[in-house]
C-alpha positions as CSV (number, residue, x, y, z in Angstrom):
1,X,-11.0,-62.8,-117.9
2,X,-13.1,-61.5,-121.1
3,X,-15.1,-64.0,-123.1
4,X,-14.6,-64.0,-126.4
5,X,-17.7,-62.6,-127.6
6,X,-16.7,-59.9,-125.0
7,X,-13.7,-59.1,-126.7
8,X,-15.3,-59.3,-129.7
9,X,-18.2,-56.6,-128.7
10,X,-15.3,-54.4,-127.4
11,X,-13.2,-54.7,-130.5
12,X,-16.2,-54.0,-132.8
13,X,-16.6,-50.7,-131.2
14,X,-13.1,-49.8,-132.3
15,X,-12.1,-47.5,-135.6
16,X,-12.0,-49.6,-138.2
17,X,-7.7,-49.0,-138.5
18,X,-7.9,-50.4,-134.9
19,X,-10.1,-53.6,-135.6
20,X,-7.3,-54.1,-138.7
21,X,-4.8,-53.9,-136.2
22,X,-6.3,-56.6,-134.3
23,X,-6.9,-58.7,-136.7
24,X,-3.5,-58.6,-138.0
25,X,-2.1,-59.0,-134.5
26,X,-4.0,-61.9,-134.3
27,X,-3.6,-63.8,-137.7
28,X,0.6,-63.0,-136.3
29,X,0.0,-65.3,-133.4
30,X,-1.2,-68.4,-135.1
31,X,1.8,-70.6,-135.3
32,X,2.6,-72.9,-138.1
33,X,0.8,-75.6,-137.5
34,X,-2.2,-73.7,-138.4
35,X,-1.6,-73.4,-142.1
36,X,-2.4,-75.4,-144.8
37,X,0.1,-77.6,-146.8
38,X,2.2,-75.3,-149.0
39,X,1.6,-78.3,-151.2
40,X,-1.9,-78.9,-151.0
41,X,-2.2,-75.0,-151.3
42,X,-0.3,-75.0,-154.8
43,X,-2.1,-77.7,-156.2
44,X,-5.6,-75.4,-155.2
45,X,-4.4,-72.7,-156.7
46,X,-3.0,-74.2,-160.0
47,X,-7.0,-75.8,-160.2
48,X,-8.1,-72.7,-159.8
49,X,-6.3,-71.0,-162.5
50,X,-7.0,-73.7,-164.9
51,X,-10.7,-73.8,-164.3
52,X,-11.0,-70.4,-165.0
53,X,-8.7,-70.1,-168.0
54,X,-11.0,-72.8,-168.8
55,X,-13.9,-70.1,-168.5
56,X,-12.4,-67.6,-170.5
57,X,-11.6,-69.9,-173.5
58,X,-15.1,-71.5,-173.7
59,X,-16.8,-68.0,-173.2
60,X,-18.5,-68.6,-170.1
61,X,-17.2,-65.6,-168.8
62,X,-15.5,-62.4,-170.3
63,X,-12.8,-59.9,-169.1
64,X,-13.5,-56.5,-167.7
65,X,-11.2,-53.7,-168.5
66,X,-9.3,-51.9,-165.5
67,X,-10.7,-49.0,-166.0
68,X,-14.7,-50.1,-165.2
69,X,-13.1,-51.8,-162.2
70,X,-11.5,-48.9,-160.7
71,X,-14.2,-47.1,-161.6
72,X,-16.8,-49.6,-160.1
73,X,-14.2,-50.2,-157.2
74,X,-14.4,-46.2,-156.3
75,X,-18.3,-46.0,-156.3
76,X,-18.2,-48.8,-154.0
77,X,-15.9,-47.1,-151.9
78,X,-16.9,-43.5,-152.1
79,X,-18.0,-42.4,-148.6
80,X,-21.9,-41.8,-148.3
81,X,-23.1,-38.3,-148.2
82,X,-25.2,-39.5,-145.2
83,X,-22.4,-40.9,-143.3
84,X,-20.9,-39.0,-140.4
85,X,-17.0,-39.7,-139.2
């Protein structure tokens, strides 16, 4: 039987669709009694949303329209000219 930094330097060397694949495969087998408390998960995110409606009111921090997102999101993700597939 593999180790599981075995499996791990195997899957690594997988296309990345593959390594998604896995991943997903895996997150499917973890059973309920793995996740968090619905409840306790609700209450996180309903602090989180205040806090940073909270930020935005008070000026802390400031929107950023779509379009510099996408725009910032596709220079991020543009494939390098000195990359090989």
């Amino acid at each position: 039987m593999n180790t599981p930094q075995e499996v791990l330097q195997a899957a690594s060397q997988l296309p990345e669709a593959a390594r998604v694949h896995i991943i997903e495969a895996l997150l499917d087998t973890l059973g309920p009694e793995s996740a968090e408390d619905p409840a306790e998960v609700d209450r996180a995110w309903r602090d989180e949303i205040r806090r940073r409606c909270d930020q935005l009111k008070t000026g802390k921090v400031s929107t950023v329209p779509w379009e510099q997102v996408q725009a910032d999101a596709e220079r991020l993700f543009e494939p390098s000219k000195s990359a090989s597939c």
